[in-house]
N, C-alpha and C positions, 0 to 999 in steps of 0.2 A: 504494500500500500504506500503509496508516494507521499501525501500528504494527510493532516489530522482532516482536514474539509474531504476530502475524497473517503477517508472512514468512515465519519459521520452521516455522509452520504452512502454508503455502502449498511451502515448500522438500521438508516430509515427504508431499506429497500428488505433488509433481512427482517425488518418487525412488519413491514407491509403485507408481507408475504406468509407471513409468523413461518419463518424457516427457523431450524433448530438451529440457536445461538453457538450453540458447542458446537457446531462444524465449521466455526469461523474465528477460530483461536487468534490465530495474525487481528483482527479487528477487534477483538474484544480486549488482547493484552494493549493495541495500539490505544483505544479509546482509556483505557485501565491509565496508562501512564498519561495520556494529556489530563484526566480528570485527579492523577496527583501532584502533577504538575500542577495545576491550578490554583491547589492547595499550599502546596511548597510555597510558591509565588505569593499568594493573596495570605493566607494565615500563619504559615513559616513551619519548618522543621521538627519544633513542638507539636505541632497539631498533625503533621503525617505522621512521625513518629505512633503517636494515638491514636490513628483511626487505622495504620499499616502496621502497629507490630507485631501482628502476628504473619504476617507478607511479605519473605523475605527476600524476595524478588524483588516486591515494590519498597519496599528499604532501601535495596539495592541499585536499584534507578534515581532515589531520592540522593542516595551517595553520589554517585555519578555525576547528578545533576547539580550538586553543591560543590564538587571538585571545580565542575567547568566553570563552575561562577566564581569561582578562587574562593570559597566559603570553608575553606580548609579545616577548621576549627570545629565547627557543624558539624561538618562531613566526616570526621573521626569518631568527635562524640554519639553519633547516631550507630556508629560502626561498632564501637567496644560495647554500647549498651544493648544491640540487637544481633551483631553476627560473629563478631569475635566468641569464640567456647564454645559454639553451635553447633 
């Protein structure tokens, strides 16, 4: 999938149809990370933390995504408290 607007638009075409969600994994993990992206962005690394820790995927993506913003500090602390020992 190229872009989040091309998911989103693939996401209204799969509930139109009410085709089964689960055979569209690439869409649902894409749509998964823009909507904690969102989060990250508007409520901060406390609150994904909270609503992802048990996600360690999307933990994982929120690391990622705090590296690239040079949020170094974050992005450690989020590391040792959910995926380091695991």
């Amino acid at each position: 999938m190229a872009t989040n607007s091309a998911a989103s638009k693939a996401a209204d075409i799969i509930n139109s149809l009410n085709l089964d969600k689960e055979e569209y994994p690439e869409i649902k993990e894409r749509l998964a990370k823009k909507c904690m992206r969102h989060f990250l962005k508007r409520e901060g690394w406390h609150y994904v933390e909270e609503l992802y820790g048990n996600n360690l995927v999307m933990i994982a993506y929120a690391i990622e995504d705090l590296v690239h913003d040079k949020k170094i500090a974050e992005a450690l602390s989020l590391f040792v408290r959910n995926i380091k020992g695991r």
